[in-house]
Each structure stands twice: as C-alpha cells, then as structure tokens.
C-alpha positions, 0 to 999 in steps of 0.5 A, a space after each residue: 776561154 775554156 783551155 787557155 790560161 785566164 790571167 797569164 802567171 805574171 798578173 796573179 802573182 800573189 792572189 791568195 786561193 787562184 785555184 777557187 777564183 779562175 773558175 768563178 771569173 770564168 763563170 762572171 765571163 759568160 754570165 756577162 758581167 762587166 770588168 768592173 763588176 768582174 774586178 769587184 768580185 775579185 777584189 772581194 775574193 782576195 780580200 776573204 782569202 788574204 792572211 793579214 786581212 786585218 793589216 793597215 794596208 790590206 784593202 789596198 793591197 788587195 785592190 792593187 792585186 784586183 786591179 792588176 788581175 783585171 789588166 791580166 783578163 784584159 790582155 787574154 780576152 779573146 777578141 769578140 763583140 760582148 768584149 768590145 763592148 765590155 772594154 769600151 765601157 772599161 775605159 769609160 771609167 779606168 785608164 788602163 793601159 792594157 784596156 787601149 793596147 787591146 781596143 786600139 789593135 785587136 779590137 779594131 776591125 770590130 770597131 767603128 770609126 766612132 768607136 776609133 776616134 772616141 778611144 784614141 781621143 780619150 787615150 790622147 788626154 791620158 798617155 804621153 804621145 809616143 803610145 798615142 802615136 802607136 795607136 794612130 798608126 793601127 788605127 790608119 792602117 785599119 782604115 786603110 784596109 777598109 778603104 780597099 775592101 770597099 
C-alpha cells in the first residue's frame, strides 16, 4: 500500500494531524496489527490531536471519526491472506458494512466454503436481506467458478 491513497478523503474527513497518522497505520499494517487494535490507535491519535478534547462529547466524536477511518482501511485493503484473516476476525466483533462488502466480493477466492457461509450467515443476522442477497449471489457465482476449474 505504499503509493496508494490509505483512507480515501471522504472516510478522513476531520482527522486532526493525518499527516503523522497515515505513516503510522501504515507501520501498524505491516507490523501485523489487527483492525481493532488498528482503530484503537487511531482513536487514541485523534483523541491527543483533538482541539476541544475537554468537549462533553469528544470521546465520542473521536470514536465516530476512528470507527469511520477504519471502514475507509477496510475499503482499500489490498486483497491478500493476512487481510482475510484480519477481516474475518473484524466482523467477529463489528458489523461493518465495508468489512462483508470486502470478504463477500473481493475476498472470495481466498476463501473457503466455511469461511462464505459463516460470513453470509452472520451478515444475515445483521443487514436486511436486499444486501444479504447481493452477497449470496457472489458467493454462487464464486462457487460456481470453482466448480468448473475442478
């Protein structure tokens, strides 16, 4: 991920100091940190940085901009074995739509048929059935295609 943009603008909106954050995530991503720990740090980062830290509301303003930073890392994730297992363990724990959207389609043909059927099944306790539906469909069509290359 070295020349391409980390978090796309609209999912860093607002991030006080970007500049020192972008280099460190970049560092938390190839020392192997997990996405949570990864949205943790970031947290903390905006938290230090944060003009109006002593605001009522700061905490949680920080952890909405941390939480939507880390959706931003999920959407640009380059597709690879260590971030399949990074996501798998993500939406153990957050139901992030970004999270599915990426496992679900890009992820796929890293995947095996345990691995589809936990994700769709979890996603099916969580988004209405329109999304879910999407994600069936790649999910046969990846199917599919291991069936003919077989």
């Amino acid at each position: 991920m070295r020349g391409e943009e980390l978090i796309p603008d609209v999912f860093r909106e607002g991030i006080p100091g970007w500049e020192e954050l972008e280099p460190q995530i970049r560092e938390w991503l190839e020392a192997g940190l997990d996405l949570e720990a990864i949205r943790e740090r970031i947290f903390d980062h905006i938290m230090l940085h944060l003009e109006d830290e002593d605001a009522e509301d700061a905490d949680l303003k920080a952890m909405e901009m941390a939480f939507e930073a880390t959706s931003g890392l999920i959407a640009n994730l380059p597709v690879s074995e260590e971030n399949l297992e990074r996501l798998l363990d993500y939406i153990r724990g957050y139901h992030d739509w970004w999270a599915y959207q990426r496992l679900l389609s890009d992820f796929l043909p890293l995947m095996t048929e345990e691995q589809m059927r936990d994700a769709l099944d979890r996603a099916g306790r969580v988004f209405i059935p329109e999304v879910v539906r999407e994600w069936e469909r790649n999910v046969r069509k990846e199917q599919a295609r291991r069936r003919r290359r077989a």
